[in-house]
N, C-alpha and C positions, 0 to 999 in steps of 0.2 A: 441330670445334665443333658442329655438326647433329648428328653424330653421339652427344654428348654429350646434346644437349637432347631428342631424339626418344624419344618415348612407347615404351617396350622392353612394353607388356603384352601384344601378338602374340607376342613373345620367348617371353615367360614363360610363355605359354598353349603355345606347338609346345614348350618344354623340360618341361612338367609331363606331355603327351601322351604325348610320349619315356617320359618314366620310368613309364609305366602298360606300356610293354613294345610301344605302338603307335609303328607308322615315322611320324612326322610333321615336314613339314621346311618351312623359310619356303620362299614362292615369288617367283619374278620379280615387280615392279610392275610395272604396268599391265594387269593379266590380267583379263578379262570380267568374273568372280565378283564383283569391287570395286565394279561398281557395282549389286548386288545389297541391297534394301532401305537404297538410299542415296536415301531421297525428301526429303530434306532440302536446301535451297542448304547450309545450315550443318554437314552432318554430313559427315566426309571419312573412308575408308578407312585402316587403317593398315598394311594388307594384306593376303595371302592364306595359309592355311596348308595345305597339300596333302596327305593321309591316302592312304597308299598302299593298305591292305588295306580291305574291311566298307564296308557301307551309305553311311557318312558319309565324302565323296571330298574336301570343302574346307570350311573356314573362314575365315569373312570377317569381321576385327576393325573396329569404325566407331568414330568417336567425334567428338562436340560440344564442342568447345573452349569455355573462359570466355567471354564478353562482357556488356556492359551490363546484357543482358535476361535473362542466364541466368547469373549467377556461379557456380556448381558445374559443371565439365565431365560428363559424360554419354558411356558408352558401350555399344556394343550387341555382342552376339556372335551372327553367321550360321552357322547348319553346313546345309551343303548333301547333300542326298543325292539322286543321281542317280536319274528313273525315264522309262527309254525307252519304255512301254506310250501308248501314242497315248489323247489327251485334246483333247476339244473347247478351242480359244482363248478360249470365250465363257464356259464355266463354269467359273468360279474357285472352289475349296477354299478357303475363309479363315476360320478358328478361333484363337480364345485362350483360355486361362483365367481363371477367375473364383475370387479365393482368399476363402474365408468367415474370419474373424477374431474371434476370442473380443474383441478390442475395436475397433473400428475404427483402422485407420493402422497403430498397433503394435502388436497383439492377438497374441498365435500365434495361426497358421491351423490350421481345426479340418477344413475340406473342403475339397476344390477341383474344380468345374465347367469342362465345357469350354463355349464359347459360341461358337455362328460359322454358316457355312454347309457344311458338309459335302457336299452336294449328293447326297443319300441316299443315303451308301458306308456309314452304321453307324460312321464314326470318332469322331462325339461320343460315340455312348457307350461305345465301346472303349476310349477314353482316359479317360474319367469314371470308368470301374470300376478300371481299373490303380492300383494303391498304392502303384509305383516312380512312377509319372508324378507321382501327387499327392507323395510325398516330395521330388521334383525341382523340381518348382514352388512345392512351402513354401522351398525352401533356396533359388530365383535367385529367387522372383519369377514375375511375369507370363510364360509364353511364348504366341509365336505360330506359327502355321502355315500358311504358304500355298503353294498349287500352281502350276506355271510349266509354259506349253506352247510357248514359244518357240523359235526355231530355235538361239539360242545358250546354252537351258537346259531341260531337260525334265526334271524332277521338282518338291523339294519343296525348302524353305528352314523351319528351327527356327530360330527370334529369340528370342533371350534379350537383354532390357532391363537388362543389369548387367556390369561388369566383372566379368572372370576372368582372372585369373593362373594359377589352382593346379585342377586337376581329383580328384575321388578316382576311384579304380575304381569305385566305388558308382555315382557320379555321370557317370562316361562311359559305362558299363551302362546308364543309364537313359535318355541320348541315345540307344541303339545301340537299345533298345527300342522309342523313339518311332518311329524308322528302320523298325525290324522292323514294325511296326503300320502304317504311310504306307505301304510298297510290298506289306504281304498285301493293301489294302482295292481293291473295285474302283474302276479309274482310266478305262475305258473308258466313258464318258457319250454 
């Protein structure tokens, strides 16, 4: 019966990766990566999905179930991509984008900025000028970006604030790009 009722859009997300020609496979629960961008009491993992080849090594599906305060549930998609180059603990990487809207709320988006702290690597504007990135973020939305120097994670996490079931090559090309752009810039501070 659990088996029934449980959220399958982890499912959906490592079978859509599969058929782009990438090895992606569910992984065991309770693995580190899960409690990656889970600062929420409310927000719980739905688990991890493990990328054998390229940049991007795991994905970490969250999600906000209904309640009183929040009746539409809410979810997030982590992709983690590893970077072993030694980074200060103290200086944190933290950037989002900012989408300009021909109308506000539901307008098409017409640009898109990044905003944040880059900690002078040159990645806001590396990612500012990119037109795979800004396509990426008219079509999910908001992402974010932030750097991790931890002993049980060193590199970089991509948050995308929207469900995903279904990937294009388009669209996983331009994760693998962000990827590409996060491990050229300097990381040694």
């Amino acid at each position: 019966m659990v088996k029934v009722l449980r959220d399958k859009s982890r499912d959906d997300l490592a079978d859509s990766i599969s058929s782009l020609g990438v090895q992606a496979s569910l992984a065991q629960r309770g693995r580190n990566e899960e409690k990656f961008q889970k600062f929420w009491i409310f927000k719980r993992s739905l688990g991890v999905i493990d990328i054998a080849d390229g940049p991007i090594r795991w994905i970490n599906y969250l999600k906000r179930d209904r309640s009183n305060n929040n009746p539409q549930p809410r979810w997030w998609v982590v992709f983690g991509i590893p970077d072993e180059r030694p980074i200060s603990g103290t200086l944190k990487i933290k950037m989002k984008t900012i989408r300009k809207k021909t109308f506000p709320l539901f307008g098409k988006v017409t640009d898109v900025t990044w905003r944040g702290n880059d900690q002078s690597t040159g990645l806001l504007s590396v990612l500012s000028d990119d037109e795979d990135v800004d396509r990426l973020s008219a079509e999910f939305g908001d992402l974010h970006i932030q750097s991790y120097s931890e002993k049980s994670f060193a590199g970089w996490t991509v948050m995308v604030g929207k469900r995903i079931r279904k990937l294009t090559i388009e669209q996983w090309d331009g994760f693998i790009k962000i990827s590409d752009h996060l491990l050229a810039s300097s990381r040694s501070l």
